[in-house]
C-alpha positions as CSV (number, residue, x, y, z in Angstrom):
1,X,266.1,32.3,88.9
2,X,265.4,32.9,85.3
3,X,262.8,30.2,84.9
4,X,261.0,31.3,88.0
5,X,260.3,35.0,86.5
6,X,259.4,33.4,83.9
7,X,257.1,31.1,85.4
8,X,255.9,34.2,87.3
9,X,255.4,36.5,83.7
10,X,253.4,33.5,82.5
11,X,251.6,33.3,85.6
12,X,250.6,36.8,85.4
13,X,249.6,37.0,81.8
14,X,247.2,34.1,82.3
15,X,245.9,35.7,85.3
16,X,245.1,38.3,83.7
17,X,244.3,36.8,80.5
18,X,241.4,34.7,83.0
19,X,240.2,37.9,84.6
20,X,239.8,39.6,81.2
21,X,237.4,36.0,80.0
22,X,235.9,36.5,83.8
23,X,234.6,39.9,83.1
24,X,233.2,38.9,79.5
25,X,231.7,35.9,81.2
26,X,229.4,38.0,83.4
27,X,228.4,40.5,81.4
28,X,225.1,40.1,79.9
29,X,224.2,38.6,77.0
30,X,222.0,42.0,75.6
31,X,225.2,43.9,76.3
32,X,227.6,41.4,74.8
33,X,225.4,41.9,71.5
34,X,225.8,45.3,71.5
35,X,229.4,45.6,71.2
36,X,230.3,45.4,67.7
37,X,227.2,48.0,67.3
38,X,228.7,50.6,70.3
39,X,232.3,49.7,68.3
40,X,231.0,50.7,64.7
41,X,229.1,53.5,66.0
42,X,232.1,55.4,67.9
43,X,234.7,54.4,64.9
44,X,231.9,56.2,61.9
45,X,231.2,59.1,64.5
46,X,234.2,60.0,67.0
47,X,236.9,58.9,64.7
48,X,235.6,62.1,62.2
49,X,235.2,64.3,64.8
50,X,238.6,63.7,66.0
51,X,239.6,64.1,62.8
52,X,238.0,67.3,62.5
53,X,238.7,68.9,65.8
54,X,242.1,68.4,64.8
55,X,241.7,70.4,61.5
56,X,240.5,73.0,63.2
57,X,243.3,73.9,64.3
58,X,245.1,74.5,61.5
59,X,245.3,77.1,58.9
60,X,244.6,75.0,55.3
61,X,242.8,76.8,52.2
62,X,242.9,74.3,49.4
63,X,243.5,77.4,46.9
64,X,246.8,78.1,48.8
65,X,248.0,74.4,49.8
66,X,251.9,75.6,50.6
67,X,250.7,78.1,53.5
68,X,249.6,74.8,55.2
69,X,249.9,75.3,58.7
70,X,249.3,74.8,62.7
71,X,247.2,78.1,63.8
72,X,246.4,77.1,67.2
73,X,242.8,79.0,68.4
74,X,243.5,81.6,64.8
75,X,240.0,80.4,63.4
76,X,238.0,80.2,66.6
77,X,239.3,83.6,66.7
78,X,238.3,84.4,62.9
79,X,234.9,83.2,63.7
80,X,234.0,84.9,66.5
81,X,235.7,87.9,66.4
82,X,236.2,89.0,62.8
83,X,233.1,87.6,61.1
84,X,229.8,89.1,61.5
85,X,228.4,86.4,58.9
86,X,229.0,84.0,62.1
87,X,226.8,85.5,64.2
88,X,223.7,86.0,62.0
89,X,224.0,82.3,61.5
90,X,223.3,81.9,64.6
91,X,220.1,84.4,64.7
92,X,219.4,82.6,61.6
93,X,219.4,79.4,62.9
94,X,217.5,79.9,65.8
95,X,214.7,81.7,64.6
96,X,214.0,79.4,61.7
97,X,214.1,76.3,63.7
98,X,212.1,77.8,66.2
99,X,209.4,79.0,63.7
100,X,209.5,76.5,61.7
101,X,209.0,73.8,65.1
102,X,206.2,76.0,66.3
103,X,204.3,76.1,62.8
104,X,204.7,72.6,62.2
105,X,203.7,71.4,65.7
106,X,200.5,73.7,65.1
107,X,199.8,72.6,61.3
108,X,200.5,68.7,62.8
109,X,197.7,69.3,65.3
110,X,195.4,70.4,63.0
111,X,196.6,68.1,60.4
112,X,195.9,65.1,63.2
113,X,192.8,66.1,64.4
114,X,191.0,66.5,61.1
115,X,192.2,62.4,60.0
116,X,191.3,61.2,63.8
117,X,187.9,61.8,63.1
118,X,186.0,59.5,60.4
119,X,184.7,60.6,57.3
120,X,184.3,59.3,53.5
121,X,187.9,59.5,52.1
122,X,189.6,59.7,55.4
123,X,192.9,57.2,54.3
124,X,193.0,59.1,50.8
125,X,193.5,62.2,53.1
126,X,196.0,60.7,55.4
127,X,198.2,59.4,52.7
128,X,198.1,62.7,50.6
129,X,199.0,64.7,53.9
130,X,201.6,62.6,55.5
131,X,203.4,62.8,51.3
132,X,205.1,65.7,52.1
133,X,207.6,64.0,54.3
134,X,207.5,60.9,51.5
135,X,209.3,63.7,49.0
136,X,213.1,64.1,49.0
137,X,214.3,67.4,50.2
138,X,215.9,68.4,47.2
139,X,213.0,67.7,44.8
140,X,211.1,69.3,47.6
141,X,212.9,72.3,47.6
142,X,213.4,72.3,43.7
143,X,209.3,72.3,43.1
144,X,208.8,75.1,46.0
145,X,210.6,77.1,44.3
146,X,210.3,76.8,40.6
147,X,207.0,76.1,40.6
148,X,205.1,77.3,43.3
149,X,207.4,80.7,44.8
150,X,208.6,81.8,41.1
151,X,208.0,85.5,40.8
152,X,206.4,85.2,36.9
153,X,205.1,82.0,36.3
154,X,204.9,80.4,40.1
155,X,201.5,79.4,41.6
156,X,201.4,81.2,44.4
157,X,201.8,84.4,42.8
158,X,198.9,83.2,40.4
159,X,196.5,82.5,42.9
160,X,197.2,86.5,44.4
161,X,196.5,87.6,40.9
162,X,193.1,86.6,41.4
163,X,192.7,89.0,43.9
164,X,192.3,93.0,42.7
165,X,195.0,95.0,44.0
166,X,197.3,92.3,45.4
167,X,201.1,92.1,45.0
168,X,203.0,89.5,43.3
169,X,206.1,89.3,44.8
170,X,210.0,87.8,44.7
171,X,209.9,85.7,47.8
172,X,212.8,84.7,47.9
173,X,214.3,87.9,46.9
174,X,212.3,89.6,49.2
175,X,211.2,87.1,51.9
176,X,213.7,84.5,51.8
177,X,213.5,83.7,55.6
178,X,209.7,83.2,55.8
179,X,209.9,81.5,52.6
180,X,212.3,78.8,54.0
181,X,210.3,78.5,57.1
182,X,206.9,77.2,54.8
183,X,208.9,75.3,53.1
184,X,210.2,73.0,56.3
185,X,206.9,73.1,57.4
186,X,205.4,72.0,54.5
187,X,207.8,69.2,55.2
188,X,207.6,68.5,58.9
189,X,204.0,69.1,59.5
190,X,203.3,65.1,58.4
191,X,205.9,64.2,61.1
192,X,204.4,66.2,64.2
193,X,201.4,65.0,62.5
194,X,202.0,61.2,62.9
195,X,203.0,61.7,66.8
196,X,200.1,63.7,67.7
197,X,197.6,61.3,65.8
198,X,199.0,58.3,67.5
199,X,198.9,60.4,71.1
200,X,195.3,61.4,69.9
201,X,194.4,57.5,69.3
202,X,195.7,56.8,72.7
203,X,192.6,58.1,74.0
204,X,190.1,55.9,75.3
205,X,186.7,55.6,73.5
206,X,185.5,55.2,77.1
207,X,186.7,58.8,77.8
208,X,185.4,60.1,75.0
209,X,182.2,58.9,75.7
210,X,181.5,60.0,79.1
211,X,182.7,63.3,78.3
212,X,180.0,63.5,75.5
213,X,177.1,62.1,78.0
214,X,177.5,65.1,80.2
215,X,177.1,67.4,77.2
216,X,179.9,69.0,76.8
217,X,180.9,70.6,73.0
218,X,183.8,69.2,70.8
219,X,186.0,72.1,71.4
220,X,185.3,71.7,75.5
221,X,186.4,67.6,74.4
222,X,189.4,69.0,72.9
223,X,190.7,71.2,75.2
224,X,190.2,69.3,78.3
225,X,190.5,66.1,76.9
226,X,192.9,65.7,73.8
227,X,195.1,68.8,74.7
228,X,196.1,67.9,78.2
229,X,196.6,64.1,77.0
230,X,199.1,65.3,73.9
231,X,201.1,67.3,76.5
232,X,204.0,64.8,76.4
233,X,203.3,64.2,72.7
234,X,204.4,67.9,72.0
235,X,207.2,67.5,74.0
236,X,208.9,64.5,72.3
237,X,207.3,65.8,69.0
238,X,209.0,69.1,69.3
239,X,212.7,67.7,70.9
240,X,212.8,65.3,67.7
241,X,211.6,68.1,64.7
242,X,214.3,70.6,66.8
243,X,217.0,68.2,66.2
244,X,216.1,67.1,62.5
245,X,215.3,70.6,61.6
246,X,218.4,72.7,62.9
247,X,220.4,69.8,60.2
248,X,218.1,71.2,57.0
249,X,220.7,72.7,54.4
250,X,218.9,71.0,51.5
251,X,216.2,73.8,50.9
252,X,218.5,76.8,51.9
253,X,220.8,75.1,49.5
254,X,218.6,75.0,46.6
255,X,216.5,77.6,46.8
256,X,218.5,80.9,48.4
257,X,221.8,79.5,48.7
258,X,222.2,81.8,52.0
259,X,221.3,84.8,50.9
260,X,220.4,87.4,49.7
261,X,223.7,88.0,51.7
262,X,223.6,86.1,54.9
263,X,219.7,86.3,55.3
264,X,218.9,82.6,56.0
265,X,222.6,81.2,56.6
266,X,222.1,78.9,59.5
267,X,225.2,77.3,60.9
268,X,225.2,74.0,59.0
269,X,225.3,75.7,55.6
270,X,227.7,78.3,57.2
271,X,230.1,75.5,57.5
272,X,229.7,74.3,54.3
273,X,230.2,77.8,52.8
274,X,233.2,77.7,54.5
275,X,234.8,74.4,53.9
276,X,233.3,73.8,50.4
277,X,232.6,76.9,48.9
278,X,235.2,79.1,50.4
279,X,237.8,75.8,50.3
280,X,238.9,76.7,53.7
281,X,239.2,73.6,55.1
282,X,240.6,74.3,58.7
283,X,237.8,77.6,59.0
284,X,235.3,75.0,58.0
285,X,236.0,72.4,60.6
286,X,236.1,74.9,63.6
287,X,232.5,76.6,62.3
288,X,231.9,73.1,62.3
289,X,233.0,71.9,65.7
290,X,231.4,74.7,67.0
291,X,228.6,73.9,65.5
292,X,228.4,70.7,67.3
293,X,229.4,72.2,70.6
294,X,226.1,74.5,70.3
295,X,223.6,71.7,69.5
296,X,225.1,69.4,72.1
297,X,224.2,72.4,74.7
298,X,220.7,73.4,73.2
299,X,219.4,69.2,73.2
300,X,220.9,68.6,76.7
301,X,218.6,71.8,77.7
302,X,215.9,70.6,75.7
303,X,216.1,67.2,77.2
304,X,216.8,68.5,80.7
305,X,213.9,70.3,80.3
306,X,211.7,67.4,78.8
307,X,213.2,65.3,81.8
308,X,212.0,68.4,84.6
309,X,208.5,68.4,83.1
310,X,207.5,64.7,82.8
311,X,208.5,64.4,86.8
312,X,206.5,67.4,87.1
313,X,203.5,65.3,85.6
């Protein structure tokens, strides 16, 4: 009796051990492949997030290490109940991503329509607009504000001083938001501006042409020709800047740190002004998982909305 079980255990494990070699067998070989990527990829991302999710649910300031603690929803609470600096993040955050997405989608046109045309000097000008993006953010960030928005020796204010009766400013005293905004278009412009010019290339010559034969002007060629055929380029142009953008700490960071108060706190530097600066580790994660939880809804509407408007077309 005990070597038939037996017999029967063995049985099943190598039953199952041949169904589990089965259903490898027919899976592709593109998807076989892919595995140890899909593997890597949810251990470097889901693991944290656990991980964090987990802190937020506990009370732990580093400057006070025996209070240690499980505090349940206590922070979610804190955050969005008790802490006005919470919400202006989020006012924050949206206006400058949206300002800055619309500015640089606008500069990229303009940018992309002045290289797609040829003239003497044309790569020069191409290379020296698409160096912005070249530049890392915190050098960027560093020369926008000690060099070109310094209230006494900056260039900006030098250029005004040209002009009789103009002001010379703090910005960043006393237009830190708008300032923040130039700066990320300054920087994102190149990208919009590589999307539209290759939607802009796109374009047949053939197009073009016949448009031209029955007289029409350049701007009548732009607006019913170019404009109509970038449609989808602004779409995918302004999805990808809206997700890169709404990440940009570096030039709040170095230039305002926040302030003055809360004046350009977006939510990713709220969290690290939480966790890092305020050493509250367990307030940190939950601005942080929240954080998360608010992009994740604002892409999927951008993308449903992408998704609704290409069927649309």
């Amino acid at each position: 009796m005990a070597i038939a079980d037996l017999g029967t255990t063995a049985g099943a494990k190598t039953g199952r051990g041949g169904w589990l070699r089965q259903t490898v067998a027919n899976q592709p070989i593109g998807r076989l492949l892919l595995l140890p990527a899909l593997a890597y990829a949810i251990l470097v991302t889901q693991a944290p997030f656990l991980y964090t999710l987990w802190l937020s649910f506990e009370r732990w300031n580093l400057n006070r290490p025996n209070l240690r603690g499980f505090t349940g929803l206590g922070n979610y609470e804190l955050l969005l109940f008790r802490d006005p600096a919470f919400w202006q993040s989020i006012l924050n955050t949206f206006i400058i991503v949206v300002a800055a997405v619309v500015l640089s989608m606008a500069l990229g046109l303009f940018y992309a329509e002045l290289v797609n045309h040829k003239f003497l000097g044309r790569g020069v000008v191409r290379t020296m607009l698409i160096t912005p993006f070249l530049i890392m953010p915190v050098a960027a960030a560093l020369h926008w504000k000690n060099q070109m928005l310094n209230p006494i020796y900056g260039v900006v204010n030098w250029v005004l001083s040209i002009v009789p009766g103009s002001l010379s400013p703090n910005w960043l005293g006393t237009f830190p938001e708008q300032s923040i905004i130039v700066v990320l278009v300054w920087r994102w412009a190149p990208f919009m501006m590589l999307i539209l010019l290759a939607g802009m290339q796109s374009i047949s010559e053939e197009t073009r042409e016949a448009v031209r034969v029955d007289g029409a002007t350049a701007w009548r060629e732009f607006r019913d020709i170019t404009l109509p055929h970038l449609y989808r380029f602004f779409q995918l142009g302004g999805l990808l800047a809206t997700v890169f953008i709404v990440q940009e700490i570096d030039p709040i960071y170095m230039m305002t740190k926040g302030g003055p108060g809360n004046a350009t706190t977006t939510l990713p530097y709220l969290v690290y002004r939480k966790a890092i600066e305020g050493s509250n580790v367990g307030l940190g994660a939950a601005t942080g998982v929240i954080t998360v939880l608010l992009s994740i809804v604002a892409i999927t509407l951008l993308l449903r909305a992408l998704d609704r408007m290409l069927r649309e077309d």
